[in-house]
N, C-alpha and C positions, 0 to 999 in steps of 0.2 A: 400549448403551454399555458399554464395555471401560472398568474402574474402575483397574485394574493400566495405563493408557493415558494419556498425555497431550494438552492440546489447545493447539497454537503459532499462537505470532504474531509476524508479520514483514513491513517495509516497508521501502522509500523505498530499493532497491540502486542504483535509477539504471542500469542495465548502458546502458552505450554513450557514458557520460562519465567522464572529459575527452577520452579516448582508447579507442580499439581494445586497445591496448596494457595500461591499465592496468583497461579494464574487465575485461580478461580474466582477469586475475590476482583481482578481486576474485569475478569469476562460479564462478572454481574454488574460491574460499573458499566461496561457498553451496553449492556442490552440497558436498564436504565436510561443512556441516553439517547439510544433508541427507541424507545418507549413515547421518550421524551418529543422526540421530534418525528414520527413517523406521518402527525396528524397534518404537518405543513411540510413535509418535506415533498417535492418534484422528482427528485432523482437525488440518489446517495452514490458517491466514489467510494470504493474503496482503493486506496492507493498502495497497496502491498505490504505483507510480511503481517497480513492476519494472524499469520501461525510462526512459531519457530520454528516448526518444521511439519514439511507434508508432503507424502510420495502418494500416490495412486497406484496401486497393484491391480490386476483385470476386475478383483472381486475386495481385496480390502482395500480400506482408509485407515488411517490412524484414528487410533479409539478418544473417547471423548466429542469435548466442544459440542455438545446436541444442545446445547444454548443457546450458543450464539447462529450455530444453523438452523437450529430452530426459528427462533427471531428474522434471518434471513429472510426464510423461506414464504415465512407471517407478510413480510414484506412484501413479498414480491406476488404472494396470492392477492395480495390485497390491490396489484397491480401497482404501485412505487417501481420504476425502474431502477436497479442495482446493476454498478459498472465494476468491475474486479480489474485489478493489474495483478502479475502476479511479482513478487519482491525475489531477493536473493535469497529469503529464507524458505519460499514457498512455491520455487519456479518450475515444482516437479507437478504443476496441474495439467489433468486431463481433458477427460469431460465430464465427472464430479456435478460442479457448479451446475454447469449448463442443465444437465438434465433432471439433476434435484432438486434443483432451486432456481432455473431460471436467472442464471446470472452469466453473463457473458463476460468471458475472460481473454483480454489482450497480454500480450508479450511483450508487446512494445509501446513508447507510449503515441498517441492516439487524438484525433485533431478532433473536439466537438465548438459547437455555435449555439449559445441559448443569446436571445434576445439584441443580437448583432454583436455581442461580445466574442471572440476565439479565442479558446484555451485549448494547450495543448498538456495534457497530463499524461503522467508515466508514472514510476516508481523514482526512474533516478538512476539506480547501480550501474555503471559501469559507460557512463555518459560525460563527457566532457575528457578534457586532457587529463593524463596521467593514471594511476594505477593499473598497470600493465598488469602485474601479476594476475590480479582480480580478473581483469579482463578476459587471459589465458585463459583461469578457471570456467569461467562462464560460459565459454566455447564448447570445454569436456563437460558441462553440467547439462548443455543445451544438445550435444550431439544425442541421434535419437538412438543410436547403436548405443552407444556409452548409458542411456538413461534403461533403452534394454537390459545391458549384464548385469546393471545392481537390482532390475527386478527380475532375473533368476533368484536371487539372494531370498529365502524364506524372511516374511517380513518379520520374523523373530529377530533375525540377526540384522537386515536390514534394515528398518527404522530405528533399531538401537542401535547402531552401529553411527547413522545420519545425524541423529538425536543429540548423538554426545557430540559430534564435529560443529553441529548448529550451537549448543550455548557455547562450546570454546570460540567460536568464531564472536558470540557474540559478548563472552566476557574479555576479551583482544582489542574490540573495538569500542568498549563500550564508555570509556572515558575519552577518547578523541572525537567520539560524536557528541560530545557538549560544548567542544568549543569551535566558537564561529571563527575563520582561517581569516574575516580580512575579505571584502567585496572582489578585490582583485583576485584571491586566492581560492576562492571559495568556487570546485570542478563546476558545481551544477548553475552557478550565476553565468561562468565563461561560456559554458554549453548554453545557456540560453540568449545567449549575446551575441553567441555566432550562427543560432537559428535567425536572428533579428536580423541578419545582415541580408536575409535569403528571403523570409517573408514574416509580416507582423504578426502578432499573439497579444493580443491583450493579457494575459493570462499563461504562464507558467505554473502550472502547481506539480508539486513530486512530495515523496517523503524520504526515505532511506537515512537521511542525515541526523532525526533523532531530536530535532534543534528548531524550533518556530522560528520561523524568518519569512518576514515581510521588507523586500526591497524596491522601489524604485529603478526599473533599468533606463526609462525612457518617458519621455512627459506620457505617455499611453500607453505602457505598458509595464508588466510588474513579474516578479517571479517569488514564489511563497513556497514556503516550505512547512510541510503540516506537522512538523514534530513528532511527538508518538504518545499511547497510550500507557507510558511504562514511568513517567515522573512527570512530563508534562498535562496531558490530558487536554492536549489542544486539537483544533477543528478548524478547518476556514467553511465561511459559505456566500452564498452567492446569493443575492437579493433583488436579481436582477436590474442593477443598478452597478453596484461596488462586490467585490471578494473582501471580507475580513474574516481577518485572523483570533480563533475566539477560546477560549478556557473556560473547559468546563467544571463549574461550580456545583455541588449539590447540594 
């Protein structure tokens, strides 16, 4: 480990909502800050829902983003380790990542150790008490039968079909993920409170909530939430020292 080095985190861009138009605008603000931080960064998170939406068929992908894969890829030749989680908007990945671009992709979140610090990072959906329905869903989303019959579906129909479920789900939620419910209330601080009880983490970080939050659970340990690319434009990173929570400005 490169100590003169940093380690980022970053979630929830959405590329591919509301529009073509304006994801595109925001995809060149990532690569930008990519750009930006590629010369000291140690390892890059991505914490999920890169995409609003993304299926894998044996031989297609969804068209576009050669930007931001681009950029990826740049990355990872250049040897920067990149970690993918995948989100509820993008949990239909393969092995895509893996073989294109050298990015390993977890499902679930995932215990790493830099400089005797432990963080445990995930996405978040469908983790702590309550929203059952959700939960339901994520069982038929995740079954590998049920991810089979929708790719019989010509991706004609299929990813349009996804597509339009993905921004309705995300224009549904998209005002209740700006507000913060209350430490008490708040699924992903309880979910990491009831990790704490079993073994320590310095470090919680997830995204899916949409909402930068930096909290204190424990004199030693924290639980942050990276907000997203879509109003905030926020980042945590690690300095090996401290995680802060940071907005990016250009």
């Amino acid at each position: 480990m490169d100590s003169a080095k940093k380690i980022y985190f970053l979630s929830d861009f959405h590329l591919g909502a509301p529009d073509a138009a304006a994801s595109l605008v925001r995809e060149k603000k990532i690569i930008r800050f990519l750009d930006e931080i590629k010369n000291n960064a140690q390892v890059i998170f991505i914490v999920g829902d890169l995409f609003d939406f993304w299926y894998e068929y044996r031989n297609v992908v969804p068209k576009g983003y050669v930007r931001i894969l681009g950029k990826l890829a740049e990355i990872t030749d250049a040897g920067i380790p990149v970690h993918f989680f995948v989100g509820n908007h993008d949990m239909w990945m393969k092995d895509y990542f893996q073989k294109e671009l050298n990015i390993p992709v977890y499902f679930e979140p995932a215990e790493f150790n830099f400089y005797n610090k432990s963080f445990l990072i995930g996405h978040g959906d469908g983790l702590g008490p309550g929203d059952k329905g959700y939960k339901f869903i994520k069982k038929i989303f995740r079954n590998k039968f049920c991810q089979w019959l929708f790719g019989i579906l010509p991706p004609y129909f299929g990813i349009g079909l996804a597509d339009f479920f993905s921004k309705k789900s995300r224009a549904k939620t998209g005002k209740t993920d700006e507000v913060f419910l209350g430490e008490e209330k708040e699924w992903l601080v309880i979910y990491s409170k009831e990790i704490l009880q079993k073994k320590h983490y310095d470090y919680f970080i997830f995204g899916h909530r949409h909402l930068p939050l930096n909290i204190l659970l424990t004199n030693n340990s924290r639980y942050i939430n990276l907000g997203d690319w879509i109003k905030y434009f926020t980042y945590a990173v690690f300095d090996g020292e401290a995680v802060t929570l940071e907005f990016y400005k250009e």
